[in-house]
C-alpha positions as CSV (number, residue, x, y, z in Angstrom):
1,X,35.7,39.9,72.4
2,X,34.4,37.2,70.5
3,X,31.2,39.2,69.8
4,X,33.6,41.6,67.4
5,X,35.0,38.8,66.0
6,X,31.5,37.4,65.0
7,X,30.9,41.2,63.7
8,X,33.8,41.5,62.0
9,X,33.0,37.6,59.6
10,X,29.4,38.7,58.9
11,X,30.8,42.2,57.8
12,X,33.0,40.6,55.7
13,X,30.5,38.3,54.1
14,X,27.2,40.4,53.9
15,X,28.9,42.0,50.3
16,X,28.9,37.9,49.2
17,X,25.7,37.1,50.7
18,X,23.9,40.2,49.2
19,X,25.6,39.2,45.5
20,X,24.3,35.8,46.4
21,X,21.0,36.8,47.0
22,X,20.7,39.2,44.1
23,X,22.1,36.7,41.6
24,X,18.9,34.1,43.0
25,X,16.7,36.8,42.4
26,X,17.7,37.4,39.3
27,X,17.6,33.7,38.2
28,X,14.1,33.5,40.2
29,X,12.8,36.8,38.2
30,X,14.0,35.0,34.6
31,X,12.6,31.6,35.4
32,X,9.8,33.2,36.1
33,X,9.8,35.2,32.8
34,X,10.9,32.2,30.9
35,X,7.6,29.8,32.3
36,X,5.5,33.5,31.4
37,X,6.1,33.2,28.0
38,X,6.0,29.2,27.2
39,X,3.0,29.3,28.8
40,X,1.6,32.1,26.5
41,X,3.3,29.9,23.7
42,X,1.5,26.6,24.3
43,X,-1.4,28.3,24.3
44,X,-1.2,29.8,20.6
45,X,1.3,26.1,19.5
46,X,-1.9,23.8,21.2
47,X,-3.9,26.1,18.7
48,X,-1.9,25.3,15.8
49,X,-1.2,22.3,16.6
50,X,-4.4,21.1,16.9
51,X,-5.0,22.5,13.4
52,X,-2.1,20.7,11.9
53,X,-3.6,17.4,13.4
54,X,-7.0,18.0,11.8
55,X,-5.5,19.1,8.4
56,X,-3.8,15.9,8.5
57,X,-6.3,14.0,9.1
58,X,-8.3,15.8,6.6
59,X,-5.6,14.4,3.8
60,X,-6.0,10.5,5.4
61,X,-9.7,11.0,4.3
62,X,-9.1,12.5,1.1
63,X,-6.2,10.2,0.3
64,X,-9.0,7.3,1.5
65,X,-11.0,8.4,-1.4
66,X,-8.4,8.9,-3.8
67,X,-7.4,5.3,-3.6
68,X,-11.2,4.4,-3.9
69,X,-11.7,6.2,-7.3
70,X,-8.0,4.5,-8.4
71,X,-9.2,1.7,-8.0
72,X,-12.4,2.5,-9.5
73,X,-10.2,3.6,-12.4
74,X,-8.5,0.4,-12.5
75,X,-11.4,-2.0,-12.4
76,X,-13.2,-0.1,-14.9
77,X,-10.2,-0.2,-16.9
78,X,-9.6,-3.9,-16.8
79,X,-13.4,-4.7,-17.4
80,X,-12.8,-2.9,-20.9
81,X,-9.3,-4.8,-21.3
82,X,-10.7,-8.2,-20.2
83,X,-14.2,-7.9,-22.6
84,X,-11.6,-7.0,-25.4
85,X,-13.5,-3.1,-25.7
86,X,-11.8,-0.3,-26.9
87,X,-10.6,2.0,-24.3
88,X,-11.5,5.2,-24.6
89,X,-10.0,8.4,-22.7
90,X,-13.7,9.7,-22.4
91,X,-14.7,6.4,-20.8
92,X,-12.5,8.0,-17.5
93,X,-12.6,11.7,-17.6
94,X,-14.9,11.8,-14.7
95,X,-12.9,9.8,-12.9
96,X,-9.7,11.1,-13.9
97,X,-11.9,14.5,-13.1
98,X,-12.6,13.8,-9.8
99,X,-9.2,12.1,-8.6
100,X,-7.3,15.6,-10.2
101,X,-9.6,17.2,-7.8
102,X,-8.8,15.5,-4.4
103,X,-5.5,15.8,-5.6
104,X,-5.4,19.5,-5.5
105,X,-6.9,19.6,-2.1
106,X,-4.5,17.3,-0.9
107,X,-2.0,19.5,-1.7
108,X,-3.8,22.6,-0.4
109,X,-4.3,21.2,3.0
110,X,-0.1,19.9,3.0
111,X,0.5,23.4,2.2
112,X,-1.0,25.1,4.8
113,X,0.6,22.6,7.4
114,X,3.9,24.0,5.6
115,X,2.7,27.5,6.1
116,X,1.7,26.8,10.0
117,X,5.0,25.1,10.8
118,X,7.2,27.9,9.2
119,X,5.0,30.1,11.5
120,X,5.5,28.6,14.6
121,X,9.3,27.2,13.6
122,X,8.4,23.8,13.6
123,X,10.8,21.3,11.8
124,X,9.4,18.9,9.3
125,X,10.4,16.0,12.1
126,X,8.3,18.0,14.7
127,X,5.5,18.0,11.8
128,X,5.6,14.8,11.8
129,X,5.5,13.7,15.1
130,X,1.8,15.7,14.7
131,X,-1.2,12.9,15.1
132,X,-3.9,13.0,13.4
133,X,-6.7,14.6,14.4
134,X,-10.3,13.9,13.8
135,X,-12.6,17.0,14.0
136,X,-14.8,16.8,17.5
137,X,-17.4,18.7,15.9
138,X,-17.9,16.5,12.7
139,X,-18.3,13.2,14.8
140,X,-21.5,13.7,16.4
């Protein structure tokens, strides 16, 4: 008698255990799905990422230079002032040249981090949060 009782609780239940076990699979079959594709994404964003760190530090270098040939500017500027010379516009264009020129590939390089970010969604905080990346190849 008890053995049809025993029958009659798991017949009742197997409907809820089978829903049970379906929903886990389900969850199982999208977590699995879910880890599929970040792992496909991290290996395109370590990609991009990478390049966003090396663009930056690209733009540390030029910026580096830039402030050299300011200064440059500056001192060559003030020698002229302080020896009571004329100052002449000619007496900088090469410098003024040449510091129009980094600028312009300082801006290049930013916008291309702009244009991989919108690619890949990034906000400008996420950007940020981007080191900079010396090239591997370019050290040795």
């Amino acid at each position: 008698m008890s053995e049809d009782r025993w029958k009659k609780l798991w017949e009742s239940l197997k409907p809820q255990i089978a829903s049970m076990v379906q929903k886990a699979g389900e969850t199982a079959q999208k977590a699995g799905e879910v880890v599929s594709e970040m792992a496909k994404t991290l290996g395109k964003e370590s990609a991009k990422l990478a390049k966003i760190g090396k663009l930056k530090a690209d733009i540390l270098i030029l910026e580096g230079n830039k402030d050299s040939l300011l200064r440059n500017l500056g001192e060559k500027l003030y020698e002229l002032h302080k020896n009571n010379e004329e100052i002449r516009k000619e007496l900088f264009a090469d410098l003024i040249t040449e510091i129009e020129g980094l600028e312009k590939k300082i801006l290049e390089k930013q916008r291309e981090i702009e244009s991989i970010a919108r690619e890949e969604n990034l906000k400008p905080e996420d950007v940020e949060k981007i080191p900079a990346v010396e090239d591997e190849e370019k050290k040795d």
